[in-house]
N, C-alpha and C positions, 0 to 999 in steps of 0.2 A: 264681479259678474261671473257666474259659473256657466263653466262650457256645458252641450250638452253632450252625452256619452248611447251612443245608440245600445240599444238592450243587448241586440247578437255581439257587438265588440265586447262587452261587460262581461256576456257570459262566455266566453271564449278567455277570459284572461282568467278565469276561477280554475282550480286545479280539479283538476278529473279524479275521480275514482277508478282505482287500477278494475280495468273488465279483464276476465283472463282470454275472452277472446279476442281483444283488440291488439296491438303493435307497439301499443306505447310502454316503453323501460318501466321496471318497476325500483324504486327506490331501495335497494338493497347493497349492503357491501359487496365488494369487489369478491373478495374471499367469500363469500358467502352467495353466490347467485347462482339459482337452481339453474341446468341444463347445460352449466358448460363445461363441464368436464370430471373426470373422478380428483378430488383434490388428493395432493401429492403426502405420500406417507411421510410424517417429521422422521428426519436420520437420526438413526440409531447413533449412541456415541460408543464410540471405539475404547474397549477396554486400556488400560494401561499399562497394566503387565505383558498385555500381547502388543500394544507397539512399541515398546521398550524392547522385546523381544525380537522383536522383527530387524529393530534397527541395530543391536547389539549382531545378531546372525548377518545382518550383511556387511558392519563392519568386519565382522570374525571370516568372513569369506574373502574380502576384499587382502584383509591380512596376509590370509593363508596363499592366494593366488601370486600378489606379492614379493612372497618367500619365496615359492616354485619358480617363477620366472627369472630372479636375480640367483636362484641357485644355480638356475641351468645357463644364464651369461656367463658366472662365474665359471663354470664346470666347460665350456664349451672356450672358455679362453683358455684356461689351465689347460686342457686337450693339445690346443693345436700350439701352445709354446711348448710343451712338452716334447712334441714331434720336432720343434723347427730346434730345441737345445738336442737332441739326441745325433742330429744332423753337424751340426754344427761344429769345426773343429780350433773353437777356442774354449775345450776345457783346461788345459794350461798355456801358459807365455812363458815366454824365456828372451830377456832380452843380455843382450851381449854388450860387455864392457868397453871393448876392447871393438868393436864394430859395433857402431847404433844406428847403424843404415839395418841393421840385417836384425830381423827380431822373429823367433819362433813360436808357433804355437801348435798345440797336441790335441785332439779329439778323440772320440772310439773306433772311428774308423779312418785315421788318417795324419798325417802329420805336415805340415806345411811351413815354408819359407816364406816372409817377406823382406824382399829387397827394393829399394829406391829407384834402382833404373831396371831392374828386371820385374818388378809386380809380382803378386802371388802364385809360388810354384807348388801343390801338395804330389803326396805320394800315397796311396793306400798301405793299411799294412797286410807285408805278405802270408801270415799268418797266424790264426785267432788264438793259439795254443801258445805262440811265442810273444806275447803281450802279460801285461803284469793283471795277476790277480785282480784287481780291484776294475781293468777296464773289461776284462771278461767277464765278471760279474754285472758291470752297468751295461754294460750292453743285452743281457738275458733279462735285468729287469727293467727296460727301459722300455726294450716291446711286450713285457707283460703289462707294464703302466700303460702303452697303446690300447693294448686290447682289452683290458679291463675298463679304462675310460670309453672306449668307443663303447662299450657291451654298456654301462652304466648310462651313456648319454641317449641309446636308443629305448631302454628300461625305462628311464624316467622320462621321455618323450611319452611314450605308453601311459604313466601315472598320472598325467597331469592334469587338472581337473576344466581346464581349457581346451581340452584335449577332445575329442568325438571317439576315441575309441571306447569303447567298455560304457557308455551314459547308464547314470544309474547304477553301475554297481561301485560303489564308493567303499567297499571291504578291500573288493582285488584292486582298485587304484592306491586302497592306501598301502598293502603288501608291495605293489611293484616301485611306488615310492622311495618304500625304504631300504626295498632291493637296489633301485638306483643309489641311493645316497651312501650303501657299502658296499659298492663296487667303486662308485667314486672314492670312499676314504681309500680301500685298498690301491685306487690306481695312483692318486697323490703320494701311499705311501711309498708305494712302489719307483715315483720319483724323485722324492725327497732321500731315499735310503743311496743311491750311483753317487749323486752331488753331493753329497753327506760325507759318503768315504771318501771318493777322489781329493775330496777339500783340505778332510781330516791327512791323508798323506801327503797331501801336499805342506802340508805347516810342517809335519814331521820330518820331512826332508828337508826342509829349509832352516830349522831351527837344529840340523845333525849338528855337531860338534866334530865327528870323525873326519867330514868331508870338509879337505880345507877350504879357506876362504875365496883365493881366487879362481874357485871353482861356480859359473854359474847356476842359478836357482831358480826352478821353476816355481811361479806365483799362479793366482787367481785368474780365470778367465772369463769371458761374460758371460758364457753358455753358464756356469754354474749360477750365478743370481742369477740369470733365465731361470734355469732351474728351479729354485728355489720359489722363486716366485709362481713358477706355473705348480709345483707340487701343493703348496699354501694354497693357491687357486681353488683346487681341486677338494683340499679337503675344507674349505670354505663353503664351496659350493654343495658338496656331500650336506656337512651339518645342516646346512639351512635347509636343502630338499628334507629331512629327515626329519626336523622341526618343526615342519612344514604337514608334515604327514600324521606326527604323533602329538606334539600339543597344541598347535595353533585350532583346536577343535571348534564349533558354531555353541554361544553359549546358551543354555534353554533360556525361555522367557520368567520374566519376574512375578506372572498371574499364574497361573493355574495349569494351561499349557504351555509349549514350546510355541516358536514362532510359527513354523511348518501345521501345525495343529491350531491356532489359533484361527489363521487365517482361514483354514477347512470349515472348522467352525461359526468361524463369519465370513461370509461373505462380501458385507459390506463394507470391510476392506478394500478390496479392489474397487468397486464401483460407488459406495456411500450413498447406496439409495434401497438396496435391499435389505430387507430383516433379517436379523442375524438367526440361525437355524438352532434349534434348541435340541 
C-alpha cells in the first residue's frame, strides 16, 4: 500500500536553484567561495644559498663571540694571579738541614721566616739598589705586566662585539680587539720574562760546584708556577682575542648574495608570507 505524500512536502524536499538573492549557501568549495576574504598569497620558497648563508653567519658569530669571552676569562684570571704572585713572597724556599722547624722563603719585596712555635715573621727589604739584579728587574717588569694587562683588559672590554660601545662600527671593534690581544701578549710577556730568570738562577745556584755542599740551597717557590701559569694565561687569552678578531670572520652565503644581503632582499625571510622584492 503506498503512503500518500502531500505536494507542499514533495516540493520542499526537491533542491532549489541557487537565487542570488536568497540566503541559501551555494555549493562551492571551501577555497573557492566568493566574498570571504582575499585568498592568502602561496609562500615564496626560501632560496638555498641564502639560508645556507644565514646559518653558516650565525654559526661564524656564535664562534667568534665564543673566542672573545673565553679570551677575556682567560686574560682577566692571568691578570689578577699575576698581581697576587708579585705579592707574594714564596719566590724562593730554603729549607735548613740542620733545623726543619725553621724553613725560609724570599719574594721581591721581602724575606720571611717560618718557625713551628713562633708562625710567620717577614722583613721588608731595606733597599731596592742593594738586592740582586734579577729581583730588580722583576720587580720593574712585573708592574709593567700590571699595567699593560689592565690597559689590554679595558681595550678589549671596548672591542667586544657584546659590547654596546661603538654598535656598528665593526672596523674600529676589530682594531681595538687586537690592540687588546697585544697588550695582552706584551703583559704575559712581561710576566713570564721575572719567573723565567729568578728560576733560571735559581738552578744555577743550586747546581754551583764552587759552594760547598753543606751549604744550604735555595729551590722553587709557588709564586713562580703562579707565575707561570698566570703569564701562559695571558698570552692564551691575547691569541684567542686576536683570532677572534682576524679570522674567525662571517662566511658569505653559497647563492648569490651574502646572508646580510640576502635577507634585504627577501623578506620573506623573517615573516614567510611576503613576496620576495626583486
Amino acid at each position: 500500500m503506498k503512503h500518500y505524500i502531500p505536494e507542499q512536502t514533495r516540493t520542499s524536499e526537491r533542491p532549489r536553484s541557487h537565487d542570488p538573492g536568497s540566503d541559501a549557501p551555494r555549493l562551492y568549495p571551501r577555497q573557492h567561495r566568493p566574498g570571504t576574504g582575499t585568498r592568502r598569497p602561496p609562500r615564496t620558497a626560501v632560496p638555498r644559498g641564502a639560508a645556507a648563508g644565514a646559518r653558516s653567519a650565525a654559526m661564524a658569530l656564535v664562534v667568534r663571540v665564543g673566542m672573545q669571552l673565553a679570551g677575556l676569562v682567560l686574560s682577566v684570571l692571568g691578570w689578577v694571579l699575576s698581581v697576587i704572585t708579585a705579592y707574594l713572597p714564596h719566590w724562593k724556599n730554603l729549607n735548613l738541614e740542620l733545623n726543619e722547624m725553621e724553613n725560609w722563603t724570599l719574594g721581591l719585596w721581602q724575606a720571611c721566616v717560618v718557625q713551628e712555635e713562633v708562625g710567620m715573621q717577614c722583613k721588608d727589604f731595606d733597599s731596592f739598589l742593594a738586592l740582586p739584579v734579577e729581583l730588580r728587574v722583576s720587580r720593574i717588569l712585573m708592574f709593567l705586566s700590571h699595567g699593560l694587562g689592565l690597559l689590554g683588559l679595558l681595550v678589549l672590554g671596548l672591542g667586544l662585539d657584546c659590547s654596546r660601545v661603538g654598535e656598528g662600527q665593526r672596523e674600529r671593534k676589530k682594531r681595538l680587539l687586537v690592540l687588546g690581544g697585544v697588550l695582552l701578549w706584551a703583559a704575559g710577556t712581561a710576566a713570564l720574562v721575572p719567573v723565567s730568570w729568578v728560576a733560571h738562577v735559581t738552578v744555577q745556584e743550586f747546581w754551583d760546584e764552587t759552594v760547598p755542599e753543606v751549604v744550604p740551597r735555595w729551590e722553587f717557590g709557588e709564586a713562580l708556577f703562579l707565575g707561570w701559569f698566570a703569564g701562559f694565561s695571558l698570552l692564551l687569552g691575547g691569541c684567542l682575542v686576536t683570532w677572534a678578531a682576524c679570522c674567525a670572520r662571517a662566511p658569505r652565503a653559497a647563492g648569490r648574495y651574502p646572508a646580510a644581503e640576502a635577507q634585504a632582499q627577501c623578506p620573506c625571510l623573517e615573516n614567510g608570507a611576503a613576496a620576495p622584492i626583486v
